[in-house]
N, C-alpha and C positions, 0 to 999 in steps of 0.2 A: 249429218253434222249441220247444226243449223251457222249461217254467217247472219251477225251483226253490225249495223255501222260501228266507227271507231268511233270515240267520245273521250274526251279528256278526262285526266281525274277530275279536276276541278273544273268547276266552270263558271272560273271567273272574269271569261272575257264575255257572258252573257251579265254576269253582272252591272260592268264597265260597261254595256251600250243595251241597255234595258228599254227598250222604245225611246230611242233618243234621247233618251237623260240620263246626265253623268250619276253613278252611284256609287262606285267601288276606283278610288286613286291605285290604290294595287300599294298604295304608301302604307304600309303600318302603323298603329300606334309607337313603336320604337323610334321608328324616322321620326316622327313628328317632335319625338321628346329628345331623339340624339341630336338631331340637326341642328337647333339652335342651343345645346347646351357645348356643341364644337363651336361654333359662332363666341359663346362666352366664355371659353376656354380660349380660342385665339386670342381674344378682344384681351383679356386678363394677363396672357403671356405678353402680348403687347404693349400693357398698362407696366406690367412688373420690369420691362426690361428696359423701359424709357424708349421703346421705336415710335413712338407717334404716329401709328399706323390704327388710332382703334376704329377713328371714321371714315376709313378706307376700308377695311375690314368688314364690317354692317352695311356699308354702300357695298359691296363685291357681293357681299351673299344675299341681299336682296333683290339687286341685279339677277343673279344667279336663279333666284327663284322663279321670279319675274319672267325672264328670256326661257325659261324651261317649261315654267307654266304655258308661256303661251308656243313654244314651239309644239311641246303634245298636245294643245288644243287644236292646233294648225293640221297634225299628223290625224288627232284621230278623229275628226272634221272629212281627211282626207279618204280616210281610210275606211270609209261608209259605204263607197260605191268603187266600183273599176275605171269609171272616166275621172273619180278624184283621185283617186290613186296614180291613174298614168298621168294623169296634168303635175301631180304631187312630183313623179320621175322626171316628167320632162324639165320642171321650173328648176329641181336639183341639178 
């Protein structure tokens, strides 16, 4: 019986760190096109029911992008080596 290493189906976390440049978000084309069409679906129910919420709305989810973007730049920055990782746990 021959033994093999284990190996993912996919491999798309070789993708995502390809000699140190980003190539693969793991986002799909769908995210890309649901995400802001819920953004204008909010903005729209907010427009239709008189809350005056639509520029809080656009400011939250750009925020949102924003603070996420760079948290997993921060994560997978971290997550290159074992001393960013442990400094990663410690600072958490």
């Amino acid at each position: 019986m021959t033994v093999t290493s284990w190996r993912p189906a996919t491999s798309r976390s070789a993708d995502v760190l390809n000699g140190g440049v980003l190539r693969d978000t793991g986002l799909g084309t769908a995210a890309v096109v649901v995400l802001p069409l819920l953004v204008v679906i909010a903005v729209l129910a907010s427009h239709l029911a008189s809350l005056g919420h639509e520029k809080g709305l656009v400011t939250a989810a750009l925020r949102a992008l924003l603070q996420l973007g760079l948290v997993g730049a921060v994560v997978g920055v971290a997550l290159r080596s074992i001393l960013g990782a442990s400094a990663f746990i410690v600072v958490m």
